[in-house]
Backbone as JSON Lines, residues from 0, in Angstrom:
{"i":0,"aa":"X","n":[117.77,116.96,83.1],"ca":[116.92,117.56,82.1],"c":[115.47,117.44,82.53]}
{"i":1,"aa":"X","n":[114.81,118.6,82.0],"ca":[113.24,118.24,82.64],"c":[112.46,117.82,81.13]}
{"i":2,"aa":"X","n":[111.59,116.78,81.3],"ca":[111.01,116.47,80.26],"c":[109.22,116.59,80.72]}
{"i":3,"aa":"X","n":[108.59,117.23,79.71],"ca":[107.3,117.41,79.51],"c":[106.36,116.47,78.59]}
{"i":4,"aa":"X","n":[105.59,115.75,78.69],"ca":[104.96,115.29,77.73],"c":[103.34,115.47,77.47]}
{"i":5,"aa":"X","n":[102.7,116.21,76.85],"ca":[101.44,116.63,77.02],"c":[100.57,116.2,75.74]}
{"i":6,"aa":"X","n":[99.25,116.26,75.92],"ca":[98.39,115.87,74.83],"c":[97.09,116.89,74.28]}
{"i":7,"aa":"X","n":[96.59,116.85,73.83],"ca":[95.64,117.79,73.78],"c":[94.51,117.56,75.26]}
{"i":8,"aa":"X","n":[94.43,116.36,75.62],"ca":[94.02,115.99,76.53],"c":[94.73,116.22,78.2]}
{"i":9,"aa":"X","n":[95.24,115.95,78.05],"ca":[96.07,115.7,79.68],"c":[97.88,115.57,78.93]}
{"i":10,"aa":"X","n":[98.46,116.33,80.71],"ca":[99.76,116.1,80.9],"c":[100.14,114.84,80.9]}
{"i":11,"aa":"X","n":[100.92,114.06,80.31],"ca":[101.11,112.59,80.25],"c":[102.52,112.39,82.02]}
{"i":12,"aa":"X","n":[103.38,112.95,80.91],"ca":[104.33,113.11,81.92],"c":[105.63,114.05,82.18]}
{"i":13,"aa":"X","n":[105.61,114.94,83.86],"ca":[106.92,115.89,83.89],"c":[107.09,115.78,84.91]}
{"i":14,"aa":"X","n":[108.67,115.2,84.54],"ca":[109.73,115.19,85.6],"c":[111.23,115.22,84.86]}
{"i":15,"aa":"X","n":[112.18,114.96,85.57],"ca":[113.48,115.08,85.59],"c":[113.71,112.81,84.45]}
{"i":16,"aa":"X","n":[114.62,113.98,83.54],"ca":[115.23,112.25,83.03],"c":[116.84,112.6,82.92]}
{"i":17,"aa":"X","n":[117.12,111.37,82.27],"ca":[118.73,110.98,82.06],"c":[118.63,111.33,80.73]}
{"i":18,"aa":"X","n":[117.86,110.33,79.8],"ca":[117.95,110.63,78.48],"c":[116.47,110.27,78.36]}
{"i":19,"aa":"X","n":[115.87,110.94,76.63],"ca":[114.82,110.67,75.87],"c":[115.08,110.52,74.67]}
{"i":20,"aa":"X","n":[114.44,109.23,73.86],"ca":[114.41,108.68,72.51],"c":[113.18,108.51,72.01]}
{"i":21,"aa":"X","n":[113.08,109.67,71.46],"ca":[111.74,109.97,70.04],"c":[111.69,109.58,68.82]}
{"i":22,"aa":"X","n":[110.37,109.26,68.4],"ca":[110.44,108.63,66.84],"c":[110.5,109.75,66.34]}
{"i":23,"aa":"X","n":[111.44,110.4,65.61],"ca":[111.4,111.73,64.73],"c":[111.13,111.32,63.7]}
{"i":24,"aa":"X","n":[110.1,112.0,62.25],"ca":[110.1,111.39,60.97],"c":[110.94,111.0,60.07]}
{"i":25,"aa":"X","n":[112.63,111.64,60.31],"ca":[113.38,110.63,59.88],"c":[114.33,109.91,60.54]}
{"i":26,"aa":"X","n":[113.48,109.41,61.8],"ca":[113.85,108.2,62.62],"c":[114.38,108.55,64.06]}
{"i":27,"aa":"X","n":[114.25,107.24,64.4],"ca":[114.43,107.78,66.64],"c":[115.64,108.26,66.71]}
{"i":28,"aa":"X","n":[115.88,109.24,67.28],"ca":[116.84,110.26,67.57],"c":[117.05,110.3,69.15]}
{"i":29,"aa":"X","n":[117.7,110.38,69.95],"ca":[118.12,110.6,71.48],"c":[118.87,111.89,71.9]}
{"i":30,"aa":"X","n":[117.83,112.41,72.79],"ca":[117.88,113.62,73.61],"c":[118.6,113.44,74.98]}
{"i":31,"aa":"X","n":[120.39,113.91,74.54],"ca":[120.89,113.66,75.91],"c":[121.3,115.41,76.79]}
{"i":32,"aa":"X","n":[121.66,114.89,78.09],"ca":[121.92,116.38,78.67],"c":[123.05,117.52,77.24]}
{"i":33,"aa":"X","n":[122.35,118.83,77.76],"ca":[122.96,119.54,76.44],"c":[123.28,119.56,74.95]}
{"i":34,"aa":"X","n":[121.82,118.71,74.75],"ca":[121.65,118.49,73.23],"c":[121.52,120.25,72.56]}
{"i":35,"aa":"X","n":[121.95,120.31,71.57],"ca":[121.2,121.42,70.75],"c":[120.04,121.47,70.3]}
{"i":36,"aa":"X","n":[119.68,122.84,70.46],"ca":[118.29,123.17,70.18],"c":[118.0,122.82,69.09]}
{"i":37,"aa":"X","n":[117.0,121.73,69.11],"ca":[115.99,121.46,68.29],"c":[114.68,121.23,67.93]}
{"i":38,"aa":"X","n":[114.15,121.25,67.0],"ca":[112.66,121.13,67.09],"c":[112.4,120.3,65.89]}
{"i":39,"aa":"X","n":[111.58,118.96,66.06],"ca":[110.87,118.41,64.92],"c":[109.99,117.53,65.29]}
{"i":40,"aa":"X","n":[109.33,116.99,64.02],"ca":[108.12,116.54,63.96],"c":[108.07,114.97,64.1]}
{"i":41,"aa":"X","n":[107.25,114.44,64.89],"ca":[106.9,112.79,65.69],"c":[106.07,112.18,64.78]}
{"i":42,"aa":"X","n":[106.47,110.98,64.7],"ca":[105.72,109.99,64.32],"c":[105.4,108.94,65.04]}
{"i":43,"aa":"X","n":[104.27,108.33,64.85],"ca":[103.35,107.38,65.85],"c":[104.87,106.56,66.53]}
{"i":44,"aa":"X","n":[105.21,106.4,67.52],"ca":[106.23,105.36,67.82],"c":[106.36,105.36,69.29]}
{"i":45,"aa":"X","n":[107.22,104.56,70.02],"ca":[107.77,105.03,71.56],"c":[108.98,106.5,71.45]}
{"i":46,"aa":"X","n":[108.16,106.31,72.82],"ca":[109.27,107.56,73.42],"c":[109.43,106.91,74.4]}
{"i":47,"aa":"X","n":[110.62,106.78,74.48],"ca":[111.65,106.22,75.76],"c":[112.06,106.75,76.75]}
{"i":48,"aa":"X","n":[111.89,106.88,77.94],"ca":[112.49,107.57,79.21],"c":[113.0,107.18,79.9]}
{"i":49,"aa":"X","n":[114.41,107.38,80.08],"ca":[115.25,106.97,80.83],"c":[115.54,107.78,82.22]}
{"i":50,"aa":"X","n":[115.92,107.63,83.29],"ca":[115.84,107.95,84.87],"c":[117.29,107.32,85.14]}
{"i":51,"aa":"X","n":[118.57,107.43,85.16],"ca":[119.21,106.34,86.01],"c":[118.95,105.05,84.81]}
{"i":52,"aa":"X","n":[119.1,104.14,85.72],"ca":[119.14,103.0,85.11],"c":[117.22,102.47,85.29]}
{"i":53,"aa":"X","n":[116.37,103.17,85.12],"ca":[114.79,102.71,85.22],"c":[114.65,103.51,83.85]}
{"i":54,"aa":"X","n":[113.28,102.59,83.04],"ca":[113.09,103.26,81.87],"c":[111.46,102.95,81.72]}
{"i":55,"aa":"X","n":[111.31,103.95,81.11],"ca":[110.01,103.67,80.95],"c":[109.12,104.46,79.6]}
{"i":56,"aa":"X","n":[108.03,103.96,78.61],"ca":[108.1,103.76,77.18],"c":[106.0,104.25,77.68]}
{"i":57,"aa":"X","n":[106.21,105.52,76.6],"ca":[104.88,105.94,75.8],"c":[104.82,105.36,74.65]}
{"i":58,"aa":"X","n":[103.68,105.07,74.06],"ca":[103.4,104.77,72.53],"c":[102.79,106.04,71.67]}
{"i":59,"aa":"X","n":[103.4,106.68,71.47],"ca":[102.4,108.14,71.06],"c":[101.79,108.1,69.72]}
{"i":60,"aa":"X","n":[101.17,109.02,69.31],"ca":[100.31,109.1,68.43],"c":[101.11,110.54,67.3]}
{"i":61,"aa":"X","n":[102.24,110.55,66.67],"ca":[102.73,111.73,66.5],"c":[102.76,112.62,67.05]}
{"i":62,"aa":"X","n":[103.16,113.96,66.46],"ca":[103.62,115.12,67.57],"c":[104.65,115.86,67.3]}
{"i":63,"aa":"X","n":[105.03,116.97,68.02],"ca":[106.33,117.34,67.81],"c":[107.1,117.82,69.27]}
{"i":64,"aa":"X","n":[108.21,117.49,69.02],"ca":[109.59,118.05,69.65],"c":[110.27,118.88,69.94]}
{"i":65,"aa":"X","n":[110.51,119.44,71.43],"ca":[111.08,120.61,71.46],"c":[112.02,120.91,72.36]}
{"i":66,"aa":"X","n":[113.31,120.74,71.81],"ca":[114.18,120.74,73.11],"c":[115.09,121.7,73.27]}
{"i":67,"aa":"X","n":[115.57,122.61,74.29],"ca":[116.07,124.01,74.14],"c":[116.64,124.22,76.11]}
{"i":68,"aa":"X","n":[118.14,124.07,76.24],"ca":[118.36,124.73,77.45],"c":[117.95,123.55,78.25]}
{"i":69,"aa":"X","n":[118.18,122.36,77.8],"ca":[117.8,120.98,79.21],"c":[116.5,121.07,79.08]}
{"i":70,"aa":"X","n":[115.23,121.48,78.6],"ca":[114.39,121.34,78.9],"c":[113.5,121.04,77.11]}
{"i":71,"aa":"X","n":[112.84,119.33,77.87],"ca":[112.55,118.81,76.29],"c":[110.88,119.1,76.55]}
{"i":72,"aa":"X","n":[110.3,119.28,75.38],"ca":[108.61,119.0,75.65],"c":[108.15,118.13,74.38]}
{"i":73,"aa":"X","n":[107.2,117.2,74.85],"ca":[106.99,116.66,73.79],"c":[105.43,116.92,73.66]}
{"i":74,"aa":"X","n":[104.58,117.53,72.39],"ca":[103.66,117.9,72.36],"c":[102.87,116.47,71.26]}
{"i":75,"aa":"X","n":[102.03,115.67,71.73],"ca":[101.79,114.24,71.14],"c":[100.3,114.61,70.91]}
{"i":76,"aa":"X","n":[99.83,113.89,69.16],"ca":[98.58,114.26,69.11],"c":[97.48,113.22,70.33]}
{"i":77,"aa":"X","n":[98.8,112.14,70.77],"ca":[97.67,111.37,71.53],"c":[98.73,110.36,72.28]}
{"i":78,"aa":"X","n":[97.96,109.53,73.2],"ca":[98.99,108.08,73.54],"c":[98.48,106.71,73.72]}
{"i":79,"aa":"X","n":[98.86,106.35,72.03],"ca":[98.34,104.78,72.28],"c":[98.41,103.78,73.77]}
{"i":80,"aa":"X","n":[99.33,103.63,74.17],"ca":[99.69,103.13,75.4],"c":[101.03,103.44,76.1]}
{"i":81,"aa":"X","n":[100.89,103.11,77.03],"ca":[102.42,103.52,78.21],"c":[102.23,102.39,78.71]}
């Protein structure tokens, strides 16, 4: 799956993952290969990226979600820390 993560500022991060786990507003949800299309709205939390067995964690600032055809984007108003 290709995952996008962008800010109003800068591309955070795009590349290829295993899985992604977003704070959705009613709670972290996980984006695996051939999820159905969905779209919703982020709340301040981690987003989790998984590679294989390496993982690695944004702190975002809300946002929303968009995942359609293997390919997720996450549009974040900001990123507390990574």
């Amino acid at each position: 799956m290709k995952l996008t993560i962008i800010t109003p500022d800068k591309l955070v991060y795009d590349g290829e993952v295993t899985a992604v786990t977003v704070p959705g507003t009613d709670g972290s949800f996980q984006i695996l290969k051939d999820h159905a299309a969905i779209v919703s709205t982020l709340e301040d939390g981690k987003v989790i990226i998984r590679v294989g067995n390496a993982e690695e964690i944004f702190i975002i600032k809300g946002g929303v979600v968009e995942a359609n055809d293997n390919v997720i984007t996450v549009l974040a108003e900001g990123i507390i820390a990574s």
